[in-house]
Each structure stands twice: as C-alpha cells, then as structure tokens.
C-alpha positions in Angstrom: -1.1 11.1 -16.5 1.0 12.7 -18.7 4.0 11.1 -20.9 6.6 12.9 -19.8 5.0 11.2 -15.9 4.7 7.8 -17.3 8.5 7.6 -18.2 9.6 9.3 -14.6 6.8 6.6 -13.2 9.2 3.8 -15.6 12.5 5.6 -14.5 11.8 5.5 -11.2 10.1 1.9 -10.9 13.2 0.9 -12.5 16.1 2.6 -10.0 14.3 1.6 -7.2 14.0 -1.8 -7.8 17.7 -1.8 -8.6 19.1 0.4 -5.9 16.6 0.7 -3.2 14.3 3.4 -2.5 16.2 4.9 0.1 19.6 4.7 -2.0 18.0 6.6 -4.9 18.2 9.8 -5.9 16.1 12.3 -7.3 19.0 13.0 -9.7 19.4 9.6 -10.7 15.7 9.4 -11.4 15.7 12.7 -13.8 18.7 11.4 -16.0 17.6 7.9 -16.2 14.3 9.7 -17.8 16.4 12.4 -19.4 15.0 15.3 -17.8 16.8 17.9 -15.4 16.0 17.9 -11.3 14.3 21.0 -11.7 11.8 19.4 -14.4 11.8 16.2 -11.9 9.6 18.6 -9.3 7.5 19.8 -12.0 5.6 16.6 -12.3 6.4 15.5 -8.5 7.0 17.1 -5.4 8.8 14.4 -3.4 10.3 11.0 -4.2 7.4 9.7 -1.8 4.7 11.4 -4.5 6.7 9.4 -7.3 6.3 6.2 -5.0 2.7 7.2 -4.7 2.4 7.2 -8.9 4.3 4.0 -9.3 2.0 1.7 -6.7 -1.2 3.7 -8.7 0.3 2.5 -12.3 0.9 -0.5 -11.2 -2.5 -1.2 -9.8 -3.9 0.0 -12.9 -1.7 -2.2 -14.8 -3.7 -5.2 -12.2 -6.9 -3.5 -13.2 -6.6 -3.0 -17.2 -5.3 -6.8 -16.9 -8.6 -7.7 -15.5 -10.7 -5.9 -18.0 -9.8 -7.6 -20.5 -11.9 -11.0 -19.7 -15.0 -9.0 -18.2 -17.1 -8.7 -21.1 -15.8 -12.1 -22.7 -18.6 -14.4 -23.4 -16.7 -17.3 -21.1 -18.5 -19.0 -18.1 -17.9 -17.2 -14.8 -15.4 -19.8 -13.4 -13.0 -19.4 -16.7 -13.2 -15.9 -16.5 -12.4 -15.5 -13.2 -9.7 -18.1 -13.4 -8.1 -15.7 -16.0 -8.7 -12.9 -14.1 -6.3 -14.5 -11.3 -4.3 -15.5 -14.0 -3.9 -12.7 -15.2 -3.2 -11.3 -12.0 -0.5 -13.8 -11.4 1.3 -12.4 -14.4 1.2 -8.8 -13.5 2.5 -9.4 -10.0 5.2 -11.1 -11.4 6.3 -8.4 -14.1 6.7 -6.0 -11.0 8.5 -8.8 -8.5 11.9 -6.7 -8.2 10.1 -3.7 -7.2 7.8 -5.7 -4.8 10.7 -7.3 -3.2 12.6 -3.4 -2.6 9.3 -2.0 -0.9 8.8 -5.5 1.4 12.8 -5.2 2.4 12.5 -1.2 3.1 9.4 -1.2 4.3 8.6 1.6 2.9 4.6 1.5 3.0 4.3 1.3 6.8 6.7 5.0 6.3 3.7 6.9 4.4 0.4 7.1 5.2 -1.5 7.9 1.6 0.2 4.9 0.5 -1.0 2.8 3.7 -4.5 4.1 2.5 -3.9 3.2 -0.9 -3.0 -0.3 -0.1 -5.8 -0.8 1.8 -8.3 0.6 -1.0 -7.0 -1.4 -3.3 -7.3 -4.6 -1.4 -10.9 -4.2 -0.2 -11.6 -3.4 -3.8 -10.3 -6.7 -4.3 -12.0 -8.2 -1.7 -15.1 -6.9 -3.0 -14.6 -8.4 -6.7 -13.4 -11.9 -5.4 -16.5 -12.2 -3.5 -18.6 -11.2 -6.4 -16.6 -13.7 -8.7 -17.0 -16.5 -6.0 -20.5 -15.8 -5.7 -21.0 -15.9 -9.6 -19.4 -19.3 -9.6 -21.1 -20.9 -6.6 -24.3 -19.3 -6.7 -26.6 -17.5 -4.1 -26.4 -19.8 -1.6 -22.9 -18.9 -0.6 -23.9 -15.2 -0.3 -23.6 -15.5 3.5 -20.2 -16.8 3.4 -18.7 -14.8 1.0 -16.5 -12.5 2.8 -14.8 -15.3 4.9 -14.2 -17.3 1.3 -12.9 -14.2 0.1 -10.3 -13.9 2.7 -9.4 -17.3 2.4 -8.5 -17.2 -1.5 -7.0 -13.7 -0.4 -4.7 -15.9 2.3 -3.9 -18.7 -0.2 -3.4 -15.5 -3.2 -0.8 -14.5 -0.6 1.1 -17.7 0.3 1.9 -18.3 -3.2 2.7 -15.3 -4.2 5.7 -15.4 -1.9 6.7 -18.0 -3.7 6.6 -16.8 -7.2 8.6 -13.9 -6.0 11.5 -16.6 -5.0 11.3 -18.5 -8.6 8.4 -17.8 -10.9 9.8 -20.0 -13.5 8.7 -23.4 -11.4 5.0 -22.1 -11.8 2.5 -23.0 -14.5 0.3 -19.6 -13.9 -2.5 -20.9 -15.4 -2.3 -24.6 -13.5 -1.8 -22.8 -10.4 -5.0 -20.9 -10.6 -7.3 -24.3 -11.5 -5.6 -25.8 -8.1 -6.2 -22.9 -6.4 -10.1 -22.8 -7.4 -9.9 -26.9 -6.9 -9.5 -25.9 -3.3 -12.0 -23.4 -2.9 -14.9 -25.6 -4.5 -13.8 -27.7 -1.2 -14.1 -25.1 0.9 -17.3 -23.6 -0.7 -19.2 -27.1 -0.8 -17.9 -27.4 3.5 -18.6 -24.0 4.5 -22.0 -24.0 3.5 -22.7 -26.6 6.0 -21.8 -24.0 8.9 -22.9 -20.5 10.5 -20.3 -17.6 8.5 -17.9 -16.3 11.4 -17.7 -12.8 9.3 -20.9 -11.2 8.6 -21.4 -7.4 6.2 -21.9 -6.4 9.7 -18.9 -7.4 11.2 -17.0 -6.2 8.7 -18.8 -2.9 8.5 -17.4 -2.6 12.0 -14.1 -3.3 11.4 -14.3 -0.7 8.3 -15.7 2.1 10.3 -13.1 2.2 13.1 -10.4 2.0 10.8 -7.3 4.3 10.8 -6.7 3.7 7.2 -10.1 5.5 6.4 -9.4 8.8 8.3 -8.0 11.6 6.1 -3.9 11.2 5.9 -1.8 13.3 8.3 -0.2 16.5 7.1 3.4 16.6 8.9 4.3 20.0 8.6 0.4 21.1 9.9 1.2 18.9 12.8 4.8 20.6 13.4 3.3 24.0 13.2 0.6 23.3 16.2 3.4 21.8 17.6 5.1 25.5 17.5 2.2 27.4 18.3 1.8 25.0 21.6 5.7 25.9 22.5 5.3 29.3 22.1 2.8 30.1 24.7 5.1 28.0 27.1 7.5 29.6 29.9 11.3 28.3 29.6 10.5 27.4 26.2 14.3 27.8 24.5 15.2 23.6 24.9 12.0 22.7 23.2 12.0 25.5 20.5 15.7 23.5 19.9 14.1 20.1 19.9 11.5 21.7 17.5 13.9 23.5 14.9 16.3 20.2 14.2 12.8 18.1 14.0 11.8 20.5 11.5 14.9 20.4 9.9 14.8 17.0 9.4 11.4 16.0 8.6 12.2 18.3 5.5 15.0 16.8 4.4 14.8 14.0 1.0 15.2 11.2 3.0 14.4 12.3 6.9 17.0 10.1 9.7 14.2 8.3 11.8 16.5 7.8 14.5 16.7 11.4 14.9 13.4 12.5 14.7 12.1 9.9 17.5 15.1 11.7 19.5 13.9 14.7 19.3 10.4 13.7 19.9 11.2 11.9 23.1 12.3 15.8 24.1 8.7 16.4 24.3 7.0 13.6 26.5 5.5 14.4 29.4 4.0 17.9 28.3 0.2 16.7 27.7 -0.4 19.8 25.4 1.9 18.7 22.5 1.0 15.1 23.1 -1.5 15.0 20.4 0.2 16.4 17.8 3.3 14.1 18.8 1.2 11.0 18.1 0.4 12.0 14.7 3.8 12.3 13.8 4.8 9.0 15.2 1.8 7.7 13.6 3.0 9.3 10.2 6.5 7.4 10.7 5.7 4.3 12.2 7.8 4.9 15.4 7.2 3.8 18.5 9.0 5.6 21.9 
C-alpha cells in the first residue's frame, strides 16, 4: 500500500463515516485527500474497491494490535487478555465507520467483501481457540470450537454496546469478566460430549458460498447477452438488458431498478442462472 493509498484509505474512512457510503462522492473523497478524480481511479477503480481497502486496513490495524503481546514473555491468559483488550480498543477507534456500514448495509451489497468478512472471522476463530486452548490446556481440545463461538457470541454482545457509549467501559475490566465467564464455561463443558466437532465444521466450511470465487457482474451480463441473442422476438429483453447494463455501471446502481428489470427475465430457464448470480451479487430477492 502506497501513501498516497493510505491517505485516500483515511479520506475515505473519514467521509463515510460522516456522510454515508451511499451519500459520498468520489469527488469528495479526492479533495478531502487533495488529489484530483482522475488521480482517485489511479489507485481505485470504484468506491466499492476503496471500501474493500478500508475494511483490509482496518483489519490490519486489529492484527498489528495483536502482535504486539505475541512474543511478550507474559503467561498465556494475560496475553490473551490483552490481545482482546487490545482488540476492544481498535474496534472502538473505528465505531463511526462501523455504525455507517451496519445502517447501509453495505457488506451484504458486495461479495469480496462478504468473503473478506468471513476470512477474517474464521481467522479469528482459529486464534481464540488456540488462545483458549493455551490457557485451559489439552483437555479442552475437543471443545474448542464451540468455546470459541461462545466468547465470539459474548465478543459480539458487548461490542454493541460499546458502540452506544464506550466511555461507561473499563476495556481492560471488561476482558477479566469476560475470561471469568469462560473459565465457567470451560470447567462445565468439559463434563459433556462437544456438539461441534473439526468435522462438523469442515462441513459447514466446504459447502459454503463465501468460499467460492466472487461473482463478476459484467461476465454474468454478457452471458446474459449472448443467451438473448440466439432468442426469437428478442427486442423487449435486449431493452430489459441495455437499462440493466446501464445501471449496474453506474457509481451507485438503483436496486430497485435492477430487480425490475430482472423480474423481465423470469420464466426463461436459459438466462435463469446467470440471473441468480446477479441477485446473489446484490442481495435481492424477486
């Protein structure tokens, strides 16, 4: 990542958390970082790529944070304490921006960013249970992807809470009562068969969406084209096709009128499949 990126990456993080993603320009982003449009599309090719970037640096941000109590000669529970400290922290430094992407939903809208979402949490996943299993030993090997999920669950239910008023939250204090609860849970659990196995999960992993290679729109509106034209009476759906086209390229595409024009094609079972992918891509249902 380049300088000139990181300060677009700042720019941008900035505007949208004070304007919306969807109210934002790409204008607005290239003088807030001093730079013309033109130079904007140098570095990015959409304001969805920039989204992209900003979710990447942040999780970086989460990462580097962790890093710096890895090689600390502390005992695993303190250092994983400050890792979810630290953690904490991080989230909270990004809470405005956070807040804009849960109101406009914007994830659901793009798939690479679905998929990055998804990395990044099973790489999470993975490190709690390595921490958990550092803390409590080898005996809770078998249970550790179901405590994982539930410090991932009780990660969660505060965090919507320090988005509302961090300022009523000790950081540190919170993650002692959170790892209070979980020795609990551990010293319980162990008593009892684990209701998620690596198997099970393996499972679930495999016939994910997330892990399939992201859709490319315009590759789905071509074969969409290609279909049309070997049709009969194919003027009303070449129609359809040109304003879908025409919208799906624009800087912020209208939803509404894209599931219009996609409800044009049901019916015809040879476009169906490339009609799923776009209403896949945008989260639409018809």
């Amino acid at each position: 990542m380049t300088e000139k990126e990181k300060v677009i990456i700042k720019s941008g993080m900035k505007l949208f958390a004070q304007k919306g993603f969807s109210s934002t320009s790409i204008q607005e982003i290239a003088t807030e970082s001093n730079i013309s449009k033109g130079a904007f599309y140098l570095h990015f090719k959409s304001k969805d790529e920039l989204l992209l970037s900003i979710l990447e640096y942040i999780f970086e941000t989460i990462e580097a944070s962790r890093l710096v109590f890895e090689n600390q000669d502390i005992s695993p529970r303190e250092k994983f304490i400050k890792q979810i400290t630290a953690f904490f922290k991080t989230f909270i430094g990004h809470k405005e921006f956070m807040i804009m992407l849960a109101k406009e939903q914007a994830i659901p809208r793009n798939e690479n960013i679905k998929k990055l979402f998804f990395k990044k949490r099973f790489e999470s996943h993975l490190l709690y249970r390595k921490g958990l299993v550092s803390i409590y030993g080898q005996k809770v090997e078998p249970f550790s992807i179901d405590l994982a999920l539930i410090l991932e669950g009780l990660f969660q239910s505060y965090v919507g809470l320090l988005i509302l008023e961090p300022a009523e939250f000790e950081l540190e204090k919170l993650s002692h009562f959170l790892m209070k609860r979980m020795d609990s849970i551990a010293k319980e659990m162990t008593n009892e068969e684990p209701f998620l196995t690596e198997q099970k999960l393996g499972k679930i992993i495999k016939n994910s969406t997330l892990f399939s290679e992201p859709t490319d729109i315009h590759t789905s509106v071509q074969n969409l084209r290609n279909e049309i034209n070997q049709m009969e009476n194919r003027e009303p759906l070449e129609i359809s096709l040109d304003v879908l086209e025409e919208e799906i390229n624009k800087q912020n595409p209208r939803l509404p009128v894209i599931k219009g024009m996609l409800s044009n094609f049901k019916g015809i079972s040879t476009l169906e499949k490339y009609m799923k992918e776009i209403i896949a891509f945008y989260g639409l249902e018809i």
